[in-house]
DOMAR-175476 format. One record per residue (C-alpha): y negated, x negated, z. Coordinates in Angstrom, 3 decimals. Last residue first. Layout:
<nodes>
NODE         yy         xx         zz
NODE          Y          X          Z
...
</nodes>
This chain:
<nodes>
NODE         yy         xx         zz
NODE     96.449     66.112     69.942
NODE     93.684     66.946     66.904
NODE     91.113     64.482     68.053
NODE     93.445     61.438     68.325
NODE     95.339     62.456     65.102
NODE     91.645     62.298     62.937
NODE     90.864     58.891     64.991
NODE     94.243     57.749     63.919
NODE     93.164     58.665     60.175
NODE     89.823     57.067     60.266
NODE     91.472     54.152     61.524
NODE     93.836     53.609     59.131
NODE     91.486     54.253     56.267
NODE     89.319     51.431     57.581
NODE     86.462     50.212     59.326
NODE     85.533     53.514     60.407
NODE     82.238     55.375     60.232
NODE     82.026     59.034     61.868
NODE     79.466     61.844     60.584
NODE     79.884     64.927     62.854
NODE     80.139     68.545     61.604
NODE     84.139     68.634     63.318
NODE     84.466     65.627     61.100
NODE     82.793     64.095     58.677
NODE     84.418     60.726     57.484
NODE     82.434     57.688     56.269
NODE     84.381     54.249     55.456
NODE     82.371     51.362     56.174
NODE     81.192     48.408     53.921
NODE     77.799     49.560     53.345
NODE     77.164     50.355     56.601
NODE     78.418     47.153     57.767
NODE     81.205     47.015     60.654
NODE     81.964     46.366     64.469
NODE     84.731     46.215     65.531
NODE     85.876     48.501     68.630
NODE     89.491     49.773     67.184
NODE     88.983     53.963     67.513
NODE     85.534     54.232     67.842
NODE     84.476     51.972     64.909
NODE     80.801     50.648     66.056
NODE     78.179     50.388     63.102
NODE     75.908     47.238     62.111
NODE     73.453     47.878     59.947
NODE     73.292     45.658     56.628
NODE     73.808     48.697     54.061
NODE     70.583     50.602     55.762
NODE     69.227     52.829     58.023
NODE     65.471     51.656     58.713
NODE     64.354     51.979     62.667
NODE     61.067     52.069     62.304
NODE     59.249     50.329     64.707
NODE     57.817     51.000     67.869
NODE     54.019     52.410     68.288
NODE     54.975     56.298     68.332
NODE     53.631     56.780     64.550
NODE     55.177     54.076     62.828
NODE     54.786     50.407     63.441
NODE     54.090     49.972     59.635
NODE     52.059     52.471     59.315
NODE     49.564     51.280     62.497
NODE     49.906     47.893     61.389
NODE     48.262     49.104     57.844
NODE     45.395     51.259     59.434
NODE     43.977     47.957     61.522
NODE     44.235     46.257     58.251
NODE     42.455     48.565     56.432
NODE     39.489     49.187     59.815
NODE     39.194     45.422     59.832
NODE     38.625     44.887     56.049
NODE     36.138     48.058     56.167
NODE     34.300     46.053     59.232
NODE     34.694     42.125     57.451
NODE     32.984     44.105     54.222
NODE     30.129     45.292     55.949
NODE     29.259     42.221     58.261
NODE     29.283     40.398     54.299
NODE     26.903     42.967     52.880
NODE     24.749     42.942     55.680
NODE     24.780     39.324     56.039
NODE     23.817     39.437     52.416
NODE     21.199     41.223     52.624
NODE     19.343     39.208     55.090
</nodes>
């Protein structure tokens, strides 16, 4: 008898760990973390490829983070906003 105690026991604090650890992992609205990271895929906005985060050149501009694929375009996007 005690051990069907101890074993009905164990299977409910196993259910209520595992039940806690989906629950982190999907976040706390039920979807799943979105994860920034060197293998996301960014847009350029001046030449429409699409490019790693990692491999991306960063500009701020007007207080806005922008990611290029290249100097070039980083620059045109610069004369684009300015004229």
């Amino acid at each position: 008898m005690y051990r069907l105690l101890l074993v009905v026991g164990l299977l409910v604090v196993l259910y209520f760990l595992l039940r806690s650890a989906i629950r982190e992992l999907k976040g706390k609205n039920g979807q799943e973390p979105v994860l920034p990271g060197n293998n996301e895929m960014l847009q350029d906005p001046v030449c429409r490829t699409y490019v790693p985060r990692g491999n991306a050149v960063s500009a701020s501009i007007g207080g806005q983070t922008y990611y290029f694929c290249s100097q070039d375009c980083a620059q045109t996007f610069r004369k684009q906003l300015a004229g």
